[in-house]
C-alpha positions as CSV (number, residue, x, y, z in Angstrom):
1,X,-76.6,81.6,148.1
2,X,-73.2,82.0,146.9
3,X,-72.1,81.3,143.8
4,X,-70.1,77.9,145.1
5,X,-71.5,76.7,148.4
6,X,-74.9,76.5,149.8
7,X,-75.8,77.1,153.5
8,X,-78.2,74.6,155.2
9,X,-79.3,75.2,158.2
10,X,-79.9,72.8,160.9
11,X,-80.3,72.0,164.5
12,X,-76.9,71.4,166.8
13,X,-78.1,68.0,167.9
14,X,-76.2,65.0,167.0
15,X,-79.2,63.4,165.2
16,X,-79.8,66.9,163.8
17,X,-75.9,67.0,162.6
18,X,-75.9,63.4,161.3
19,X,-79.4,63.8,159.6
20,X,-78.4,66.9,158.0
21,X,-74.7,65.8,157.0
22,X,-76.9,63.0,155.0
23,X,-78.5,65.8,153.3
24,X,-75.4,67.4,152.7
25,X,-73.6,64.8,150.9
26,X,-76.3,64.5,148.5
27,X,-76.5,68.1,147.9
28,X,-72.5,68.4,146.8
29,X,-71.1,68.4,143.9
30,X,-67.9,69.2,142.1
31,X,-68.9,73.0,141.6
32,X,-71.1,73.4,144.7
33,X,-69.9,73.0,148.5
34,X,-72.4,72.8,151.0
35,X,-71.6,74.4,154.3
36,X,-73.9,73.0,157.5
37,X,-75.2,76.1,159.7
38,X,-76.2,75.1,163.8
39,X,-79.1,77.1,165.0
40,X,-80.6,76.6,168.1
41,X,-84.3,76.7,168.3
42,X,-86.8,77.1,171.1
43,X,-87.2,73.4,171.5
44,X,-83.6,73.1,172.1
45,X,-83.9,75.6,174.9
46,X,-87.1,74.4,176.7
47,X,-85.1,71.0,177.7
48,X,-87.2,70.1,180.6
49,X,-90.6,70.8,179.0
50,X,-92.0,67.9,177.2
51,X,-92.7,68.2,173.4
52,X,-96.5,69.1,173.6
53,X,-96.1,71.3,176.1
54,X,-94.6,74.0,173.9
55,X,-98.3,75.0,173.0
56,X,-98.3,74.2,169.5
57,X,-96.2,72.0,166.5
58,X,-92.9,73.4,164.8
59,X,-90.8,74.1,168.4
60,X,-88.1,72.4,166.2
61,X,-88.8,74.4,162.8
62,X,-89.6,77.7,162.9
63,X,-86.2,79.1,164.2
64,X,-84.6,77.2,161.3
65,X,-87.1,78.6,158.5
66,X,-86.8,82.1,159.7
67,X,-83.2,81.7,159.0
68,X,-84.6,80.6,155.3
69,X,-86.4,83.4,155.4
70,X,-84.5,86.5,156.3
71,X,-81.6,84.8,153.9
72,X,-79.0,84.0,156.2
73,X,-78.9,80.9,155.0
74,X,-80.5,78.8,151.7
75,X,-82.4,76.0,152.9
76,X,-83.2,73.9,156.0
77,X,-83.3,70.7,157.2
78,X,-85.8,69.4,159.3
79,X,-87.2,65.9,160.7
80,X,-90.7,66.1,159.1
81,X,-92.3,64.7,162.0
82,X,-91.7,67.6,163.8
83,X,-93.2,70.2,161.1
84,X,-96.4,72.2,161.1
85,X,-98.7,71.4,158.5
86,X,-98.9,74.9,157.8
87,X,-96.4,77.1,157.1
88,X,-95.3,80.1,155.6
89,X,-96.4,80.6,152.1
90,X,-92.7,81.6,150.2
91,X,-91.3,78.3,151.5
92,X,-91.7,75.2,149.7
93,X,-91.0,71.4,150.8
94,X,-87.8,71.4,148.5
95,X,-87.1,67.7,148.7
96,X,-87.6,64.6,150.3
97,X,-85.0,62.1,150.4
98,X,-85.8,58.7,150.8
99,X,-87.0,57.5,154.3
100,X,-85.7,55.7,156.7
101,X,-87.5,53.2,158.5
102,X,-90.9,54.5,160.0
103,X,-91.8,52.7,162.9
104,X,-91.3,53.1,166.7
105,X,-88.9,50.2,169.0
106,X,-88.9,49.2,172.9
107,X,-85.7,49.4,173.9
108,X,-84.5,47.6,177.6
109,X,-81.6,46.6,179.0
110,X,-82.1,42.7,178.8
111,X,-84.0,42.4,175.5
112,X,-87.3,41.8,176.5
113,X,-90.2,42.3,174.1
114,X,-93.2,44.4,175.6
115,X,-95.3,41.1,176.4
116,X,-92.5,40.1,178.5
117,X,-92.6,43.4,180.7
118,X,-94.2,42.9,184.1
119,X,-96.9,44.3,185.5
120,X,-96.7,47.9,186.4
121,X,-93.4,48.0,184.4
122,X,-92.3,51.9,184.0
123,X,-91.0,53.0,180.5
124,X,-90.0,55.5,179.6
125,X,-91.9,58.3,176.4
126,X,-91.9,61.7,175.3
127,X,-94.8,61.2,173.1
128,X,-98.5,61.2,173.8
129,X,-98.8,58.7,170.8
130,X,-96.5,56.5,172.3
131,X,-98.5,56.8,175.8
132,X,-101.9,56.3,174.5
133,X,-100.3,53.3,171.8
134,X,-98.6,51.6,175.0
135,X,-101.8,52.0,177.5
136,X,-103.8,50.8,174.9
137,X,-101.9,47.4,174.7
138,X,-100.9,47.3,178.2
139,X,-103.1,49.0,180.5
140,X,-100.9,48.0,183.8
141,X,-98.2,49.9,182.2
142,X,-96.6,53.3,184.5
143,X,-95.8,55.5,181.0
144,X,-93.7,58.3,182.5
145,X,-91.9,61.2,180.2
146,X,-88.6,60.7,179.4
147,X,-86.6,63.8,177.7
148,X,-83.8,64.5,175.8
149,X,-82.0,63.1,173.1
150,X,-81.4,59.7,171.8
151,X,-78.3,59.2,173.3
152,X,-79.9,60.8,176.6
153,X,-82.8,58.7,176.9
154,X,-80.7,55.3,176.3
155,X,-78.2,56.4,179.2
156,X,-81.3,57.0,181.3
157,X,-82.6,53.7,180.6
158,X,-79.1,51.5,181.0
159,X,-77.8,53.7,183.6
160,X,-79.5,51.9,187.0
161,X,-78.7,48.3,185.4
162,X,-75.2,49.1,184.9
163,X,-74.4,50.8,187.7
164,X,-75.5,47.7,189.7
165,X,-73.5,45.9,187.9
166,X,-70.0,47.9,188.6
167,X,-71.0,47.8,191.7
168,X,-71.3,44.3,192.3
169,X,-68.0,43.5,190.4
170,X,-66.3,46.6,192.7
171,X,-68.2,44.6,195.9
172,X,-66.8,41.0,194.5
173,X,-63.3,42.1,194.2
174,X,-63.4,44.2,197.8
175,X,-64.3,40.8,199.4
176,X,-62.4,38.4,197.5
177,X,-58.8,40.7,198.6
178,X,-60.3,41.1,202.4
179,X,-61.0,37.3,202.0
180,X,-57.5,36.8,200.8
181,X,-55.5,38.9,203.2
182,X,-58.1,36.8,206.1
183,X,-56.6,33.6,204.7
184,X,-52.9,34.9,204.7
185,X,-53.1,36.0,208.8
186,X,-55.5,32.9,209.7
187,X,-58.2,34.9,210.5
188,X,-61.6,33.4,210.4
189,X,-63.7,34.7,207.2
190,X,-66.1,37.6,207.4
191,X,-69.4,37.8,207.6
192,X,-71.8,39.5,205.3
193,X,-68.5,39.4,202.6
194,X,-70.0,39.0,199.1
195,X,-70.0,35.7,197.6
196,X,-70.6,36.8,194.0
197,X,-67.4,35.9,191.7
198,X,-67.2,37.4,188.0
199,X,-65.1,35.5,185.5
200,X,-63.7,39.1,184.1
201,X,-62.1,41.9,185.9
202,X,-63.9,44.9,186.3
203,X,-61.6,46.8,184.1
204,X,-62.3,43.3,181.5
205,X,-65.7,44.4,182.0
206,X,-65.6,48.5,181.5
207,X,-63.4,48.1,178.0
208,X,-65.9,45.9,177.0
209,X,-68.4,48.6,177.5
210,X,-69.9,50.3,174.4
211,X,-69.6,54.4,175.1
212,X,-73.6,54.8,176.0
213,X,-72.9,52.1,178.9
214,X,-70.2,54.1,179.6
215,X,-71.6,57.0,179.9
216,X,-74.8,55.7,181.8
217,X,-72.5,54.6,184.6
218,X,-71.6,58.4,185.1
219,X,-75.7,59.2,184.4
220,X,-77.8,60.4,187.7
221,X,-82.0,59.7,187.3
222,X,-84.7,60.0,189.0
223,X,-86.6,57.4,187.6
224,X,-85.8,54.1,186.9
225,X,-87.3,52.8,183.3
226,X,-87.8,49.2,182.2
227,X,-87.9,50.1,179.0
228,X,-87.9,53.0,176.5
229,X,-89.7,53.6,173.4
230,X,-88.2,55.4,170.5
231,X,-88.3,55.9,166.8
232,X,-86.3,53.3,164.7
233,X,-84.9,55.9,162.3
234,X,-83.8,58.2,165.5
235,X,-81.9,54.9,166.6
236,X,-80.2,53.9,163.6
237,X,-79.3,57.5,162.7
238,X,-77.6,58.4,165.9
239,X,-75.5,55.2,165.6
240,X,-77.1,53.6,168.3
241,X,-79.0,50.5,166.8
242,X,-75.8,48.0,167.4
243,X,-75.3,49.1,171.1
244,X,-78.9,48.2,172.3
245,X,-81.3,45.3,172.5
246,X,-84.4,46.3,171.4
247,X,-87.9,45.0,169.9
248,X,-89.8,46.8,166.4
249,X,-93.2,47.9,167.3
250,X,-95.9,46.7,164.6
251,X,-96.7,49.8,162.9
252,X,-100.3,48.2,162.4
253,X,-100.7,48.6,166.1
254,X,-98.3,51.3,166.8
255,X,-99.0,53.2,164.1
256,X,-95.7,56.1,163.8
257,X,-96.2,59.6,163.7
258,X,-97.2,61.0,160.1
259,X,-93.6,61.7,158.8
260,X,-92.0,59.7,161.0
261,X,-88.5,58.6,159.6
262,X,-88.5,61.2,156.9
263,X,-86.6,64.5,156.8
264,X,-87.4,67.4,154.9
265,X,-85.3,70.5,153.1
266,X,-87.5,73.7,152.8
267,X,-85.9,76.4,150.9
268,X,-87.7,79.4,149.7
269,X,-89.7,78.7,146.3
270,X,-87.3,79.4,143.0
271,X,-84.6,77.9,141.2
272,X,-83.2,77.3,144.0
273,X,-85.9,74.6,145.4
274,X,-85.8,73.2,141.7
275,X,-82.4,71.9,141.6
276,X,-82.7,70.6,145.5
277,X,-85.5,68.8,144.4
278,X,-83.8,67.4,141.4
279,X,-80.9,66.7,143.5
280,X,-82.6,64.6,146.5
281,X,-86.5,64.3,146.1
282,X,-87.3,60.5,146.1
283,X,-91.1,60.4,145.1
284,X,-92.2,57.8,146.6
285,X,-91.7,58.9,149.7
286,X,-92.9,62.4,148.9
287,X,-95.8,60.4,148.1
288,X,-96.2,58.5,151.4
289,X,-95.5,61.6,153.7
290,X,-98.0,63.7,151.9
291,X,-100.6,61.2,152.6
292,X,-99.9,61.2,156.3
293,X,-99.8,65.0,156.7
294,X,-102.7,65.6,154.6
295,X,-104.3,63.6,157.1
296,X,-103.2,64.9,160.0
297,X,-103.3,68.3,158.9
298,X,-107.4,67.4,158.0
299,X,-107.6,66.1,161.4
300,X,-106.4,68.8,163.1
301,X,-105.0,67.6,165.9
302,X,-101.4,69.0,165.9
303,X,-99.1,67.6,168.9
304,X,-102.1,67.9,171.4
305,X,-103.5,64.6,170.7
306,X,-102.6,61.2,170.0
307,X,-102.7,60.5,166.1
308,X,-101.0,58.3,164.0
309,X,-100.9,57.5,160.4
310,X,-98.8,55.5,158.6
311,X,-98.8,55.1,154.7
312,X,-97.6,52.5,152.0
313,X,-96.9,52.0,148.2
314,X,-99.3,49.3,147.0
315,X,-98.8,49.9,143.3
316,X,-101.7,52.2,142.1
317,X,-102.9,52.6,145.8
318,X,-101.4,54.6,148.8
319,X,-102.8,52.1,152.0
320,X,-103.4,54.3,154.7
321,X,-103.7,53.4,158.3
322,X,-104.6,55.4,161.1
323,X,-105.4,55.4,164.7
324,X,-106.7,58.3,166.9
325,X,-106.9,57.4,170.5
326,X,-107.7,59.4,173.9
327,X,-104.8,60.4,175.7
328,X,-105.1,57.1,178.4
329,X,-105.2,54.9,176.0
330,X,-108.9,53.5,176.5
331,X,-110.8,55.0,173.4
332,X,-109.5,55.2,170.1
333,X,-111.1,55.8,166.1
334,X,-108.8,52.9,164.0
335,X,-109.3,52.8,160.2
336,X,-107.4,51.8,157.2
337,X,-107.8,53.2,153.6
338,X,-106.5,52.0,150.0
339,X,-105.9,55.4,148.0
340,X,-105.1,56.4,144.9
341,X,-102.3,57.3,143.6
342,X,-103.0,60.0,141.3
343,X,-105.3,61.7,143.8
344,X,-103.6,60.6,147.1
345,X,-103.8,64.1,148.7
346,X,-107.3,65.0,148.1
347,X,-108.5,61.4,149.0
348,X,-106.5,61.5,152.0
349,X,-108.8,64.4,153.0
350,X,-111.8,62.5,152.3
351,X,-110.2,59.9,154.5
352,X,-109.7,62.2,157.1
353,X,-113.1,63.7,156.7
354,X,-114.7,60.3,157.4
355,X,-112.7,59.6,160.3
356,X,-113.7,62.8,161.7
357,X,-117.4,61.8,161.8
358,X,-116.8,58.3,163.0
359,X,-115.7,60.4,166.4
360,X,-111.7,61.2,165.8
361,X,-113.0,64.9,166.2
362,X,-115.1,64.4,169.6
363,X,-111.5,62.5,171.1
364,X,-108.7,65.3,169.5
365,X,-111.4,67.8,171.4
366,X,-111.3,66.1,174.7
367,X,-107.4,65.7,174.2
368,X,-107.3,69.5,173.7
369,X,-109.5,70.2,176.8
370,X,-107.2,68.2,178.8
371,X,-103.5,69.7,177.5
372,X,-105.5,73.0,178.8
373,X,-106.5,71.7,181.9
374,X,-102.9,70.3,182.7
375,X,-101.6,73.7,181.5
376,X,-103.7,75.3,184.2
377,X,-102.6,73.0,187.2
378,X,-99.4,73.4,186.1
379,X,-99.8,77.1,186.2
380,X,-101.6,76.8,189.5
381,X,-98.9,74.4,191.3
């Protein structure tokens, strides 16, 4: 680091950017700039390959931390959801700022909440948490992967609804000037001319448009989704929360990812870490997401199964809930745990020992053999 400005590295995304400019705002002072540093990473480059397909956690990270490493730049930040639970030994976990909100939201064009979906509704997932959560509670659900950013995925979702839409309103107003100019010459009116009549013109209609409609209606898909599911924090954070109807997901039932709406600076251990710690680190939240990692890390399940854990401040107690299901949805280990505060890490093993014997070990193995066997057909097709 220079004497005067600090050089945080971070993905080029726009949640990437906007997480880390968070980060960087704390970090500044008076006598220290802090300059933000786009790397791209191997996740960034597989864009057509879901997440746990990349063959193991950190697709996101480890391009970032060699960048901590070699000294190119100072520190990094990361979404902690998307760290290994191991990793190298000279970095620490710097600091944790305080989290954002944890749990997962449907998202779909009309509003609708995800008992209101039909049957056989297709949404929309780039998580096999999410799948497994979402079969789980809705069997006749089609779950099919949905890449990309946030901003991607919500123009995925609106695009199809308002497309149809402009073309409607472009159908109405073709009719009702061939209907005018029929009335002007006495000819008879058409048939098959649309009957549909808007109270706004289409252009009333586009500048109303927030700029993800907008730039759904110049979107192409393949699939059509009813709904999407995303993380709440990921929503907000991208500026996205006031442009789309959505429903929160109980976190009891759809229990987030273990770091889920936290982000994380790693910087190489020293004086360094100390003052970014002092700087940024809210403990309670260190408290929460080492709870859920330690868990997840004890578990061993990496991004090859579906896990979930989810903790919360209860005064002297860390509360603790977890769910490990099979990757359809139909089997699942559920438990919740009250744990100490003073020895929430080593208790959170214990946790996840027990959980491992109750048969959370037998379902991340048969969620293992399967990514394998989908890695082979895919190999094979």
């Amino acid at each position: 680091m220079s004497q005067s400005t600090l050089r945080l590295a971070t993905r080029g995304s726009a949640l990437a950017l906007r997480q880390a400019s968070e980060v960087q705002s704390a970090l500044e002072t008076r006598r220290r700039a802090v300059e933000l540093v786009e790397v791209e990473t191997r996740g960034d480059q597989l864009r057509d390959e879901l997440i746990h397909r990349l063959g193991k956690t950190g697709a996101f990270v480890r391009a970032l931390d060699e960048q901590v490493l070699s000294g190119d730049v100072d520190a990094a930040v990361h979404s902690m959801k998307d760290m290994p639970t191991e990793f190298p030994e000279d970095l620490v976990v710097a600091g944790v700022p305080e989290r954002a909100r944890a749990g997962d939201v449907l998202v779909t064009p009309g509003g609708r909440s995800l008992d209101e979906l039909p049957s056989g509704a297709t949404v929309g997932t780039s998580s096999l948490r999410r799948k497994a959560q979402l079969l789980a509670e809705r069997p006749d659900l089609d779950v099919q992967p949905l890449r990309g950013n946030v901003d991607t995925r919500a123009e995925k979702l609106l695009a199809p609804s308002v497309q149809d839409e402009h073309e409607r309103r472009i159908d109405a107003e073709e009719s009702a000037e061939r209907s005018s100019a029929d009335q002007s010459s006495g000819d008879e009116p058409r048939d098959g001319e649309s009957e549909e009549s808007f109270e706004r013109s289409t252009d009333e209609w586009f500048n109303d448009l927030s700029e993800v409609q907008r730039r759904a209606l110049e979107r192409d898909v393949d699939t059509e989704y009813d709904a999407i599911v995303l993380a709440e924090a990921g929503l907000t954070r991208s500026g996205l929360a006031h442009s789309l109807e959505y429903e929160r997901l109980p976190p009891t039932t759809f229990v987030p990812a273990p770091g889920q709406g936290a982000l994380a600076v790693t910087a190489v251990d020293g004086d360094l870490a100390e003052r970014i710690h002092e700087a940024i680190d809210h403990p309670p939240t260190r408290v929460r997401t080492t709870a859920e990692r330690t868990v997840l890390a004890e578990l061993n399940g990496g991004c090859v199964a579906p896990i979930g854990v989810h903790a919360r401040l209860q005064g002297a107690h860390v509360n603790v809930s977890v769910r490990v299901l099979s990757r359809d949805g139909s089997e699942e280990v559920t438990a919740t745990r009250d744990l100490p505060v003073e020895r929430h890490a080593t208790a959170a093993r214990e946790f996840a020992a027990d959980l491992r014997e109750r048969g959370a070990a037998d379902l991340i193995e048969q969620a293992r053999v399967e990514e394998a066997e989908d890695r082979e057909a895919k190999r094979e097709e």
